[in-house]
TORFI-123763 format. One record per residue (C-alpha): residue in one letter; z, x, y. Coordinates in steps of 0.5 Angstrom, whole numbers, plus 2048, in hexadecimal, padded with zeros to 3 digits. Each point is the difference from the previous one (the first is absolute). Layout:
% TORFI-123763
aZXY
...
//
This chain:
% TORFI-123763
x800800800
x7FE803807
x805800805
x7FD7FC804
x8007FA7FB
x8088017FF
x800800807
x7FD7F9800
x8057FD7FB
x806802803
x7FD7FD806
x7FF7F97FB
x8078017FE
x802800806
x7FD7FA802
x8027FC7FA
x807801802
x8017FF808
x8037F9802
x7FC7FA802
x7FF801807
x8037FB805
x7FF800809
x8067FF804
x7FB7FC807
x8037FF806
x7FD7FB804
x801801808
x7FE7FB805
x801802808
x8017FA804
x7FA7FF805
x7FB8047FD
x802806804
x8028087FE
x803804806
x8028067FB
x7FC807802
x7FC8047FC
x7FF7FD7F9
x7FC7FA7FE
x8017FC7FB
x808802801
x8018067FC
x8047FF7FA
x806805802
x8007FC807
x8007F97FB
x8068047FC
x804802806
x8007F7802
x8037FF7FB
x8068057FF
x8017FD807
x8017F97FE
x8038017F9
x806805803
x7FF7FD808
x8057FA804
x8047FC7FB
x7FE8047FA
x804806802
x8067FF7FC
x7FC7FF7FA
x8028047FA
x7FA805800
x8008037F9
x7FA7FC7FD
x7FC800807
x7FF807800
x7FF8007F8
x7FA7FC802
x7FD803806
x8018077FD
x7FC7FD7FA
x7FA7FD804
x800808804
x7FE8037FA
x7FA7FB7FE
x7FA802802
x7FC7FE806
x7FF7F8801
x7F87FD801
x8017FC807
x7FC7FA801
x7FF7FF808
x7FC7FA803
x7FA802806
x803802806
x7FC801807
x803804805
x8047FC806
x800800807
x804806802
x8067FE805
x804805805
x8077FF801
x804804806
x8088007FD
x807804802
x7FF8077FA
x8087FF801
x801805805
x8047FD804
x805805800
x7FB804804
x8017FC806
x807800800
x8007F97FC
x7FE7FC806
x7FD7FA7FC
x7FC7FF807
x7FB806800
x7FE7FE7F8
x7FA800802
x800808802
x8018017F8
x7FA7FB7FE
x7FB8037FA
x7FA7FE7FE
x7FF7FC7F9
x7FA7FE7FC
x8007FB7FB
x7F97FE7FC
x8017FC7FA
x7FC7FF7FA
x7FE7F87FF
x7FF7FD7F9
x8017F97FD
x8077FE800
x7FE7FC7FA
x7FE8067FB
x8068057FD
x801807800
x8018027F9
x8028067FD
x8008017F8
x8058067FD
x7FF8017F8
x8068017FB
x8018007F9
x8027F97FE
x8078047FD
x8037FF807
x7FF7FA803
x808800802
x7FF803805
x7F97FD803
x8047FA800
x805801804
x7FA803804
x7FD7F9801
x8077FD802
x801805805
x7F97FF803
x8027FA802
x805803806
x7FA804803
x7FF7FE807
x7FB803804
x7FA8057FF
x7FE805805
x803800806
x8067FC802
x7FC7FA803
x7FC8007F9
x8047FB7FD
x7FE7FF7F8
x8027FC7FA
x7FF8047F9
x8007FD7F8
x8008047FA
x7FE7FE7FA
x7FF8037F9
x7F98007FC
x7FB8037FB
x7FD805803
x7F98007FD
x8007F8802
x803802807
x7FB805801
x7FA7FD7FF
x8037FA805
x800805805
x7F9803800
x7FE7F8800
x8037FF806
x7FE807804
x801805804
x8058047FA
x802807802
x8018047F9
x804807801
x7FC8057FE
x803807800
x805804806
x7FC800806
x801808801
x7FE801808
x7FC7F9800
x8027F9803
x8047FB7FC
x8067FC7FF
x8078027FF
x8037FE7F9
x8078007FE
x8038067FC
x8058037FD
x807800804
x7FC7FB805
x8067FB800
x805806801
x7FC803805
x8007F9804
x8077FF7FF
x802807803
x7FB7FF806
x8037F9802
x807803800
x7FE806804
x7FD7FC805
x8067FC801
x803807803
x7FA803804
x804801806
x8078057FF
x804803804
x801807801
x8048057FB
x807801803
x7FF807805
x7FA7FF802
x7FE7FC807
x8007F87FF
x7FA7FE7FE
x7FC7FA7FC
x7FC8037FB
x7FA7FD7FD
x7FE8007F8
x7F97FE7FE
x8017FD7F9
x7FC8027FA
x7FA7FE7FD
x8007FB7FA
x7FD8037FA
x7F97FD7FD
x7F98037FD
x7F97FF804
x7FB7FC7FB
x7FA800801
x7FD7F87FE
x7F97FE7FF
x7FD7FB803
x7F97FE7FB
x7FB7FB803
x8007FA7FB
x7F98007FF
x7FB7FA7FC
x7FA8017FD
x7FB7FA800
x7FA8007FB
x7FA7FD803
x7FD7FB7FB
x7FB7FA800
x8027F9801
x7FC7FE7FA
x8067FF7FB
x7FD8067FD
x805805802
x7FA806801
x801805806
x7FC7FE805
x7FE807802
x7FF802808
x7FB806802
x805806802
x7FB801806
x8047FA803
x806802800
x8017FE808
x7FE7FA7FF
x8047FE7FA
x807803804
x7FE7FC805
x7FF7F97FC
x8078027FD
x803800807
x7FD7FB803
x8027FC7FB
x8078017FF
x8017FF808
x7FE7FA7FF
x8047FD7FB
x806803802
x7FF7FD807
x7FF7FA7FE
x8078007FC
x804803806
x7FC7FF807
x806802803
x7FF8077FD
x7F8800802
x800806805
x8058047FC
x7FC7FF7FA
x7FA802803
x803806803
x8038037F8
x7F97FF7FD
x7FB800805
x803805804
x7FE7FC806
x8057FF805
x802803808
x8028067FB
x7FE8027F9
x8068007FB
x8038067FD
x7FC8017F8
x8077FF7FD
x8007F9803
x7F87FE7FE
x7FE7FD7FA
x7FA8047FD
x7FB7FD7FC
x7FC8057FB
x7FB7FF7FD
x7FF8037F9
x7F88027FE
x8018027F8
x8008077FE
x8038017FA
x7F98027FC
x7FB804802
x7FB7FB7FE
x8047FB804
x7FC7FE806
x8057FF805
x7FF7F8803
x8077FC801
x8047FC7FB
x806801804
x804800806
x807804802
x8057FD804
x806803802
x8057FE805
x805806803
x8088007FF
x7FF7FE808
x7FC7FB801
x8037FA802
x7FC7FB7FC
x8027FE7F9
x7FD8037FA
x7FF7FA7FD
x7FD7FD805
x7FB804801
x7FF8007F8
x8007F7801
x7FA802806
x7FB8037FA
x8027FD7FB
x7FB7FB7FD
x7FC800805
x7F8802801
x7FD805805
x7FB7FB803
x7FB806802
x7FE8017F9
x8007FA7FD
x7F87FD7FF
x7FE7F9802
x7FA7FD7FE
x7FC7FE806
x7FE7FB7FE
x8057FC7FE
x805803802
x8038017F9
x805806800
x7FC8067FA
x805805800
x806801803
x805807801
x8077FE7FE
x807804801
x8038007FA
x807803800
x8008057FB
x8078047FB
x7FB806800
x801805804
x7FD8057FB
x7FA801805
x805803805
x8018077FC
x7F9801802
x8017FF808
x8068067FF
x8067F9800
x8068037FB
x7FD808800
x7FF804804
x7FB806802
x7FE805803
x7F87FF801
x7FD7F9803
x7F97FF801
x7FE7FA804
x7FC7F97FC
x7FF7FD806
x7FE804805
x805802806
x7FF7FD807
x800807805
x7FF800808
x7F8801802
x7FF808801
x7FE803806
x7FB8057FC
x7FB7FA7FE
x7FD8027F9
x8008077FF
x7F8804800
x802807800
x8058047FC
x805801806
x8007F8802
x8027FE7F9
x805805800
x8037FD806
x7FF7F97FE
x8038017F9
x806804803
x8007F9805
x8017FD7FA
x8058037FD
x8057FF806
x7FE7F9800
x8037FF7F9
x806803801
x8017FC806
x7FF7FA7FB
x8058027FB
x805801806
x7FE7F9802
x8017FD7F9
x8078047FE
x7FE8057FC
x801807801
x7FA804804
x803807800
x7FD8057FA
x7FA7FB7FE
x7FA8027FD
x7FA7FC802
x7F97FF7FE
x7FC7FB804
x7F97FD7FD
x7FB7FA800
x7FF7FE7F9
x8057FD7FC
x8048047FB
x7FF7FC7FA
x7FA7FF7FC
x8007F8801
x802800807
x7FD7FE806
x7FE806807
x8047FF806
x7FA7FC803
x8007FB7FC
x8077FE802
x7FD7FF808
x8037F9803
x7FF7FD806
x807804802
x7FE8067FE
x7FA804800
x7FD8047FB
x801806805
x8088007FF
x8007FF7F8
x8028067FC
x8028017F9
x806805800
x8048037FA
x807802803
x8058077FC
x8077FF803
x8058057FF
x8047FC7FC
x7FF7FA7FB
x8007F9804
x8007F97FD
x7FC7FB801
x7FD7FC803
x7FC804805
x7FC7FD805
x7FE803807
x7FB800805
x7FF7FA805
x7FE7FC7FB
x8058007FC
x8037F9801
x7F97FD7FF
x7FF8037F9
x7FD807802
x8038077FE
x8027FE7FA
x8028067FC
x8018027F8
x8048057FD
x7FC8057FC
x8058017FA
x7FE8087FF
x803803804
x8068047FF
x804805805
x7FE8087FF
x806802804
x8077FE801
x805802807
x807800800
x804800806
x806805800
x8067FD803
x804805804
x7FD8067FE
x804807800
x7FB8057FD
x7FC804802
x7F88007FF
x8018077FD
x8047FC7FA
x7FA7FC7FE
x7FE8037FA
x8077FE7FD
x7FF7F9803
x7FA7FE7FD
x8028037F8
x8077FB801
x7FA7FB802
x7FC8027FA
x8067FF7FC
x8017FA801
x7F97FE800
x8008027F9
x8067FC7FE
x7FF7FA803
x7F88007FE
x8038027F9
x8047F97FF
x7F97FC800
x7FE8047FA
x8017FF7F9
x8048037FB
x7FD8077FE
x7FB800805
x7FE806805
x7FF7FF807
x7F9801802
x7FE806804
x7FF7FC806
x808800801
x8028067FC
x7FA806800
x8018017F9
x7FB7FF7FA
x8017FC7FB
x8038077FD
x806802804
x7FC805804
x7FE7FF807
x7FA7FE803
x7FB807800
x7FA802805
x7FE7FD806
x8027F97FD
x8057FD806
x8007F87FD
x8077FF800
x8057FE806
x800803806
x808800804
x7FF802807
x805800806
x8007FF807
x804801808
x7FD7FA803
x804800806
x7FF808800
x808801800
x7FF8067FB
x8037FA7FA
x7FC7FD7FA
x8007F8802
x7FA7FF7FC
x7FF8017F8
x7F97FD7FE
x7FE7FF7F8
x7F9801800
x7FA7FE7FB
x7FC8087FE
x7FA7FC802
x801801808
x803806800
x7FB8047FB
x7F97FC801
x7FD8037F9
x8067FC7FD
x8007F87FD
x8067FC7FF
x7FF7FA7FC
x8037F9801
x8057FF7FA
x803806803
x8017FE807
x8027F97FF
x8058047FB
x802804806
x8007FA805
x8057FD7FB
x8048067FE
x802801808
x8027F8802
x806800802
x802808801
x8057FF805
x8048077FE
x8008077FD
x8058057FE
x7FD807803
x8078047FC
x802805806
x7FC7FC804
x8047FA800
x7FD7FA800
x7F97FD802
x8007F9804
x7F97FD7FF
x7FD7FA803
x7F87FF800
x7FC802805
x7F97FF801
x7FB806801
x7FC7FD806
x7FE804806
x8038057FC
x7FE808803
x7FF8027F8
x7FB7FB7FE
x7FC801806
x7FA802802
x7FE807802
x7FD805802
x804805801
x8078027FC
x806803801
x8068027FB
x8057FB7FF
x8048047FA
x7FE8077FE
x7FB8017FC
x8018047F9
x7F98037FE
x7FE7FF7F8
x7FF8077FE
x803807803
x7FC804804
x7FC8067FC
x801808802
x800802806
x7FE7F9803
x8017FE807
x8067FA7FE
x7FC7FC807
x7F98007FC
x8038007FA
x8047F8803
x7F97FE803
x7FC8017FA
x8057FD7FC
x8007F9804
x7F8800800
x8018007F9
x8057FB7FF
x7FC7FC805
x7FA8007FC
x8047FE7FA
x8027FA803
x7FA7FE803
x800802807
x7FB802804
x800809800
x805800807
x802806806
x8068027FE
x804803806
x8088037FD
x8047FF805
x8068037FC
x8028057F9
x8058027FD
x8018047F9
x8057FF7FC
x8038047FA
x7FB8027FA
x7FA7FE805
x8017F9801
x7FD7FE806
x8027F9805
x7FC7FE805
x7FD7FC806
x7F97FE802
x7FC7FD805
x7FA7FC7FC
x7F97FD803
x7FC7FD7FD
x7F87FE802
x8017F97FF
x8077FC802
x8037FF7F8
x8067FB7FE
x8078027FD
x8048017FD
x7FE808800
x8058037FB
x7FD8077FE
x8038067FC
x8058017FA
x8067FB802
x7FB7FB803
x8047FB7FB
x806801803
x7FF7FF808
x7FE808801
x7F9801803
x8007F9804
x7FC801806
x8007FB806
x7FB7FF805
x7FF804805
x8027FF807
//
């Protein structure tokens, strides 16, 4: 049995003997729809906890024995982080308010010159319906219900929600959690907790010692001001009590999404296939159609409904507030033709409209543009029908549930006329495809997406064999001028769906994942490097060490590692010749402090240009290092990692120019009596020409020789053409020795 196989069963095991899982829901209503508090929305889980230690140890409570309230509360602090249910909010009018900062004794307690201590305060509240409850759903074992019992009765006590004029009223309740869960997604805009937010936004949470850390606050605040210790001049001293404990959770947000099959209204239950090249037109019959529905239901919501699918209005709205309707050309053959079965619709966590009434305004109804009546006699010959549809299998083809690092385009992108005109000689295409290139980059700044260290390749034609060129896609909005089809290489895997352009919410810059791709280079960020960039060689072998072993758990007992990872034969031996087809460590003082704080694992194939990588080998590679945060160095101490991206960076550049970074340790000593600088020079040619380099001017800009007639050295490298990195030459090129970096 292979080790991952009893992996495998210990986790069965495992299943098979944890507890059913019940949820502890906490329903909040806030009277007048109104929520004050700063900072969070919804309120944040710990701010939800810390009204409900108030009301269950405040006012008349505070005689009551509290054995079994702080059994309880230091149970729920040790759960894990609740999903929230919020309902739509929009933005109040912010009101201005000048009142006494409670330094009266400044003026000597004269209540009559109050007005010389008035400060400004600003209060812009959220507004939602009054009608609908926060809802906040903890996970536990259905062993210890005691305490979550006497959690519901205590939420009963809570009184306010915010700030103090936020008046609320709670009820806990106990459920299945399956049951509960899938009530909560019906109901929309659900938060679920999706890991510790290191740097980024999130909510507060409880944590272990909350309820303690809360107690001690209460209790020092009551003794802010003290006098001064005896000796020492009279004087009022002001403490500031401590913080309350909690941890930051980043909580995500999805959309909730519909998928509508497009069929014909003959009973028949077949696709009614619409043609990819009217992407525009099919959007914008979506569009209008819903509009109309859901004005028609609530007339007194027209303008704002307008305005979140429209985007018309005195300002258009935010993208997170907007519903996108997303039209799917089928592409999951080759052979497919691409038309239009399906239709995509997603509504944002902030869009004040209700899922379920926009999936009501589709539902069942026909998009009369497409539908073919007889002239004649009137009589309706072929209709195109919305059908909600359960299979979302389509949506793994648009990058919906994965992620990638390559999208290309299946319906072209929308970018801003060029000033260039159509290009006639080679100078003006140039300038016109760099053109281009910007205006992609600021269409993915638009759209959200990250923009810095992309790879972009622009072209008329489509990518796929079925598909349709940039032209064909012309509408009377957007001629054929402005449409190209784009294929987009971020730094780092991204999730779908990706639409960009100003097209985007008509149905045009809809992008594919390319499902091939697979990083050749990891980065990891050092945290408070204090080692010199002379100590990188013993870096990266603590580096490969850890490469190796984590590497080694995806293998079957009894197998070696390949010689990508290790630089070994099948026989024990190391790789011989000028084969360099493994691993590359390298090292890197980004910030020029003089200390290593980039450490980079690198593909052979980009560092030795005769060399091949395959991709079993990298997806091994991607695999192995997921989630390496820490790395014991031994005398070195420990290594705190966090991955980086390699964008912009000065060792994947593009150059022709090239300096030393570390020194350079030739292959081969010098012979004889030779000049140690030839020797240098003639060994760099010669390790070039091994990589596959162009033959460069070697420039030595410094030598030193060492015992037994070991040479080190730095040089300066120009090329004839500009050449991209990584450069990696010479004897300890695997270990972060002979880096060059370009020139300044």
């Amino acid at each position: 049995m292979s080790q991952r196989q009893r992996r495998k069963r210990r986790a069965s095991n495992h299943q098979n003997t944890t507890m059913p899982m019940r949820a502890l829901l906490f329903e909040v209503r806030l009277f007048g729809g109104r929520y004050h508090g700063v900072g969070d929305w919804p309120p944040s889980p710990f701010r939800l906890f810390q009204a409900l230690v108030s009301g269950a140890y405040g006012d008349r409570w505070v005689a009551e024995p509290r054995e079994g309230k702080d059994a309880a509360f230091h149970w729920l602090e040790r759960l894990d982080p609740p999903s929230v249910l919020a309902p739509p909010c929009v933005e109040g009018r912010a009101v201005r308010m000048f009142v006494p900062n409670n330094d009266l004794d400044a003026k000597g307690g004269d209540p009559r010159r109050v007005a010389e201590v008035r400060a400004e305060k600003q209060t812009k509240p959220l507004i939602f319906s009054a009608e609908i409850p926060f809802v906040y759903a903890w996970a536990f074992e259905e062993a210890e219900s005691a305490h979550a019992r006497l959690l519901c009765e205590l939420s009963e006590r809570l009184h306010t929600l915010g700030r103090g004029i936020d008046a609320a009223f709670a009820r806990g309740r106990l459920a299945d959690w399956d049951v509960s869960v899938e009530q909560l997604r019906n109901a929309g805009r659900l938060s679920i907790p999706a890991g510790v937010a290191e740097g980024k936004p999130g909510l507060r949470c409880p944590a272990p010692g909350s309820l303690d850390s809360l107690m001690d606050r209460f209790d020092k605040r009551t003794r802010q001001l003290d006098t001064a210790p005896a000796g020492l001049p009279a004087s009022t001293l002001f403490r500031q009590p401590p913080r309350a404990r909690c941890t930051i959770i980043r909580y995500g947000r999805p959309p909730e999404r519909f998928v509508f099959d497009i069929r014909r209204g003959d009973g028949s239950n077949a696709f009614r296939a619409l043609p990819q090249t009217g992407t525009v037109a099919v959007t914008t019959a979506v569009r209008d159609l819903t509009i109309g529905r859901l004005t028609n239901a609530l007339p007194s919501r027209g303008t704002e409904i307008e305005h979140v699918i429209a985007g018309r209005g005195a300002s258009p709205p935010t993208p997170t507030r907007r519903v996108r309707i997303i039209p799917l050309p089928s592409i999951g053959f080759a052979q497919t033709n691409g038309s239009i079965r399906r239709i995509l619709v997603e509504v944002p966590w902030e869009c004040p409209l209700s899922p379920q009434d926009v999936a009501w305004a589709l539902s069942g109804q026909s998009l009369s543009p497409f539908s073919v009546v007889d002239r004649a006699s009137g009589e309706l010959l072929l209709d195109a029908v919305l059908v909600p549809s359960d299979d979302d299998a389509i949506l793994r083809d648009f990058g919906i549930g994965t992620s990638a690092r390559t999208w290309r385009s299946v319906t072209p992108v929308a970018l801003p006329p060029q000033p260039c005109g159509r290009p006639r000689t080679g100078n003006v295409r140039a300038a016109f495809e760099g053109q281009l290139t910007l205006a992609v980059v600021e269409a993915l700044r638009h759209a959200g997406l990250p923009c810095r260290g992309v790879h972009v390749r622009v072209q008329r034609e489509p990518f796929r064999s079925k598909g349709a060129t940039a032209e064909a896609f012309a509408s009377g909005r957007f001629s054929p001028g402005v449409l190209f089809h784009v294929e987009v290489g971020f730094p780092k895997a991204i999730a779908g769906p990706v639409v960009i352009g100003d097209g985007r919410w008509l149905g045009l810059g809809i992008m594919a994942p390319v499902g091939d791709s697979v990083p050749a280079v990891h980065v990891f960020r050092i945290s408070g490097s204090t080692w010199p960039l002379s100590e990188s060689p013993s870096i990266t072998r603590t580096l490969r060490r850890a490469v190796l072993s984590r590497a080694g758990v995806f293998m079957d007992f009894g197998r070696r590692l390949p010689p990508f990872f290790s630089g070994h034969e099948a026989t024990g031996s190391p790789v011989r010749g000028d084969y360099h087809g493994h691993l590359f460590y390298l090292a890197d003082d980004s910030d020029g402090d003089g200390m290593v704080d980039r450490l980079f694992v690198v593909a052979p194939h980009l560092a030795d240009r005769t060399a091949n990588a395959a991709k079993a080998d990298l997806r091994h590679l991607d695999r192995a290092l997921e989630g390496l945060h820490l790395v014991r160095a031994g005398r070195l101490g420990v290594l705190q990692l966090a991955s980086d991206s390699p964008e912009d960076d000065r060792l994947f550049g593009c150059c022709r120019v090239w300096e030393s970074l570390t020194a350079y340790r030739p292959t081969r000593h010098p012979h004889g009596r030779a000049d140690i600088g030839d020797a240098l020079i003639g060994d760099i040619r010669l390790e070039c020409l091994r990589r596959g380099l162009p033959r460069p001017a070697v420039s030595i800009l410094q030598v030193t020789k060492g015992v037994r007639g070991s040479l080190r050295g730095r040089a300066r490298l120009s090329f004839a053409t500009a050449v991209k990195g990584p450069l990696a030459l010479g004897r300890g090129s695997h270990f972060g020795e002979g880096v060059f970096i370009p020139a300044r």
